[in-house]
C-alpha positions in Angstrom: 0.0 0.0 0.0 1.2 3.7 -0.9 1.5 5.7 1.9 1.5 9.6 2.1 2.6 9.7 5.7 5.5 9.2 7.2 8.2 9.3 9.6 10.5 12.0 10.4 12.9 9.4 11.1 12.1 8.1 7.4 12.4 11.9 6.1 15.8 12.9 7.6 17.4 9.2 6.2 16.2 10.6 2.6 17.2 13.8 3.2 21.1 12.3 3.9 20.2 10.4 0.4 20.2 13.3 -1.3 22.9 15.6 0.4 25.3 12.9 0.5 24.4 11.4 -2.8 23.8 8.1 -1.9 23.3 5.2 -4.7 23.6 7.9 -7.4 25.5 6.5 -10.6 29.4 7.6 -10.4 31.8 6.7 -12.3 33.7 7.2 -8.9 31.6 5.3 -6.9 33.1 1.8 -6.1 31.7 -1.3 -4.6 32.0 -2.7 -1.1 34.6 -5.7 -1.1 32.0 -7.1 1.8 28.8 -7.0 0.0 30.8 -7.7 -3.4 31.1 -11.1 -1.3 27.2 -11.2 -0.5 26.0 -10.9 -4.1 26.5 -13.6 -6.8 27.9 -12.9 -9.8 25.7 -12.0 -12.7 24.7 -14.7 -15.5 25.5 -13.9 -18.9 24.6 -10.8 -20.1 22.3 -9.6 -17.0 22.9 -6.1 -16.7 23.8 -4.7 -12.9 24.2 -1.8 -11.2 25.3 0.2 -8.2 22.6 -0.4 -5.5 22.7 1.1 -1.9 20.8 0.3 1.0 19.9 3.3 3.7 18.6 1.9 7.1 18.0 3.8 10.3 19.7 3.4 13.5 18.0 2.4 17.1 17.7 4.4 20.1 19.3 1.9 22.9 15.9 2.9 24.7 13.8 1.3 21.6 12.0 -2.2 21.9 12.8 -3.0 18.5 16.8 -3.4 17.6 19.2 -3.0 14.7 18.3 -3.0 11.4 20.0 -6.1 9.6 19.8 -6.2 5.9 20.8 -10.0 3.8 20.9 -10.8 0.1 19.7 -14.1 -0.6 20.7 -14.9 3.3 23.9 -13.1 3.2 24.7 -9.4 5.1 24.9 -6.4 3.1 26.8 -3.2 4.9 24.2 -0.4 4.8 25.3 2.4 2.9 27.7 1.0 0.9 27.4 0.1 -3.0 26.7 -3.1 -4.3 26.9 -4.3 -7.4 23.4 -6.1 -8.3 20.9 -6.7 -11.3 17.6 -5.5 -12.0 15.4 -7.5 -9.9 17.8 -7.1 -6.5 14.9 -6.1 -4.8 13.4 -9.3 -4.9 16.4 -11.0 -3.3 16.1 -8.7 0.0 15.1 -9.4 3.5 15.1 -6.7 6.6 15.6 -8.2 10.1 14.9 -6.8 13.5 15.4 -7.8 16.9 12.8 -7.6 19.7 14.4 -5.9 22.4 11.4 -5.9 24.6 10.3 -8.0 27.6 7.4 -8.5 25.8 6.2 -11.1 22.8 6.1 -9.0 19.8 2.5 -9.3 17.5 2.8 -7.3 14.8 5.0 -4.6 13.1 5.9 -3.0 10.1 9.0 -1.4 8.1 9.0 1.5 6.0 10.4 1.3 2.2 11.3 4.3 0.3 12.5 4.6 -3.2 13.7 8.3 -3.9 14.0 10.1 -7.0 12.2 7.1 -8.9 11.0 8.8 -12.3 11.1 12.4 -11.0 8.9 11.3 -8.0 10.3 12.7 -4.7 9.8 9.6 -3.0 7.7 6.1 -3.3 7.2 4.7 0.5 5.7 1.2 0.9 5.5 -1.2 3.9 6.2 -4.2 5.0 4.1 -5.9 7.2 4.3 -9.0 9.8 2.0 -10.2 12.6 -1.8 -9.1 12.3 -2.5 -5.7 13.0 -4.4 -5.4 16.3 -8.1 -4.9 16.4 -8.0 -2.0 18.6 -5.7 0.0 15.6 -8.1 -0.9 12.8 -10.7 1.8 13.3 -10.8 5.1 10.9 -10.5 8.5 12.4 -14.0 8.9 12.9 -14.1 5.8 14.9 -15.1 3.2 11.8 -14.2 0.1 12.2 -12.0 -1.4 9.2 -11.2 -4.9 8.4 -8.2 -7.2 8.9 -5.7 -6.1 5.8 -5.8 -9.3 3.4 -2.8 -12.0 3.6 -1.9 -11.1 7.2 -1.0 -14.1 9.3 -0.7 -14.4 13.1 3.0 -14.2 14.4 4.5 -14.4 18.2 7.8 -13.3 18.5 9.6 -13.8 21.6 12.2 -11.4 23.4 15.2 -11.5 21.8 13.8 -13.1 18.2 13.9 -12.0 15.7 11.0 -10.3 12.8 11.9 -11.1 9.2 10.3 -8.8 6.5 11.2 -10.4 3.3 10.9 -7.6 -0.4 9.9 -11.0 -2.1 6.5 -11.6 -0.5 5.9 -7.9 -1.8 7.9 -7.6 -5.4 5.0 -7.5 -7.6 3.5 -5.2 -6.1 6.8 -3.2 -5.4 7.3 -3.3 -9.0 3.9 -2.4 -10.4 4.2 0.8 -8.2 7.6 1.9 -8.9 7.0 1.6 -12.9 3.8 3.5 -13.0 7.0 6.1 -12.7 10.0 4.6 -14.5 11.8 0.8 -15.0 12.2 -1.3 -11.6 15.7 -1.1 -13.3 16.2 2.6 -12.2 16.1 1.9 -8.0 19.4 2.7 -7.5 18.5 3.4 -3.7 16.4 1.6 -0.7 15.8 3.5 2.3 14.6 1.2 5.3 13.1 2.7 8.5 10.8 1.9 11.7 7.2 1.6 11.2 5.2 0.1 13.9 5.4 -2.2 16.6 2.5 -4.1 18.5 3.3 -6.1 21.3 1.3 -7.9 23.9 -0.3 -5.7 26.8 -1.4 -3.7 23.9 1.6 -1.8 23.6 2.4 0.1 20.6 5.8 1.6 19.6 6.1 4.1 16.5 8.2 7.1 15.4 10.4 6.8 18.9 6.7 7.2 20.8 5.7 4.7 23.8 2.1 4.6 24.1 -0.6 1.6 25.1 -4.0 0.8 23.8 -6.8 3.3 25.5 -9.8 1.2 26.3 -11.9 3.8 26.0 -11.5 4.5 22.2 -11.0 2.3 19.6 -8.2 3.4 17.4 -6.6 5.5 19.9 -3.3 5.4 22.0 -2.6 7.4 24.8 1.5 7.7 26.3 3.1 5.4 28.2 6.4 4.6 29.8 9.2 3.1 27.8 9.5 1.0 31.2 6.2 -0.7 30.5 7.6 -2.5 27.0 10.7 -3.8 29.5 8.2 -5.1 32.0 7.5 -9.1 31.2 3.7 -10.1 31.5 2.6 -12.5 34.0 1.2 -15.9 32.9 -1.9 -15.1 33.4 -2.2 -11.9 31.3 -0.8 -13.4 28.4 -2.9 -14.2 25.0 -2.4 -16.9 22.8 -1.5 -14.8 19.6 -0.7 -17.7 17.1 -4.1 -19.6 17.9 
């Protein structure tokens, strides 16, 4: 889904894009001996190109850790050039930690593709867990359906989330060449989106805030403390059926 909103976090990552030229073709520009290792070499006549990923970095506070980025399984060094072909997106997965004392139920990552056919920016996201009920209300208080495909998930302290580009590619693709070829994504830029946990718990753009009870698609602040306190047996929920 297209996405007009979103993060400052997200914002000030593309703004270093394009101060610090990042993933713009140079005939300067040289590729990382370490991610040169993580990418195959191309078949026979596939064309590649520079590639650079963009990720944001954690707050030691955060419930959700470090960015990691693989190619087909292997690490790639954020913000360093890779050589890759066309379809590289398809071969990406993000990773993130849960650094919480709580089991983590849903989240999502924010993907932006800048300068993509004289668009400023093309955001996506990428979605695990199912989205709580309590979030899926409109504005006005309308209550909105579970978003198609999403799949119940429990991740424990200290596990990891996977978001893999694949599950999403056609999509991805459809999007970015309303603008221009999927050829032309020289750049990914990878932040937070938002976190669910148990103890309806919410984490997003650096805010701590729980579930209020007494209106359906609202949050209301709460301590960063709370996401590091563990729930006892008996308040815990069966998220994975």
């Amino acid at each position: 889904m297209l996405h007009a909103s979103i993060s400052r976090a997200l914002l000030s990552l593309l703004l270093s894009v394009a101060l610090l030229g990042i993933g713009a073709p140079s005939s300067r520009a040289q590729e990382d001996p370490l991610n040169a290792q993580a990418v195959p070499p191309p078949l026979p006549g596939q064309h590649v190109a520079l590639r650079t990923i963009v990720t944001g970095v954690p707050d030691a506070k955060n419930p959700v850790g470090v960015i990691a980025i693989f190619y087909d399984g292997k690490v790639i060094r954020p913000r360093s050039p890779f050589n890759a072909p066309d379809d590289w997106l398809r071969h990406i997965t993000i990773s993130v930690r849960n650094e919480s004392a709580r089991t983590m139920i849903a989240g999502n990552m924010q993907l932006a593709f800048p300068g993509i056919g004289g668009d400023p920016m093309v955001v996506r996201y990428l979605r695990v867990g199912i989205t709580p009920e309590h979030q899926r209300y409109t504005a006005d208080g309308q209550k909105l359906h579970q978003i198609p495909g999403e799949t119940a998930v429990a991740i424990a302290p200290r596990n990891y989330a996977k978001f893999s580009l694949a599950s999403d590619y056609d999509a991805i693709q459809t999007e970015i060449e309303r603008r221009a070829p999927i050829a032309d994504v020289a750049t990914l830029v990878v932040d937070y989106g938002a976190f669910y946990f148990e103890g309806d718990l919410r984490w997003m753009m650096n805010s701590f805030s729980k579930a209020d009870p007494d209106a359906p698609g609202k949050y209301i602040p709460t301590a960063p403390e709370d996401f590091k306190t563990p729930l006892q047996d008996s308040q815990r929920v069966n998220y994975e059926g």
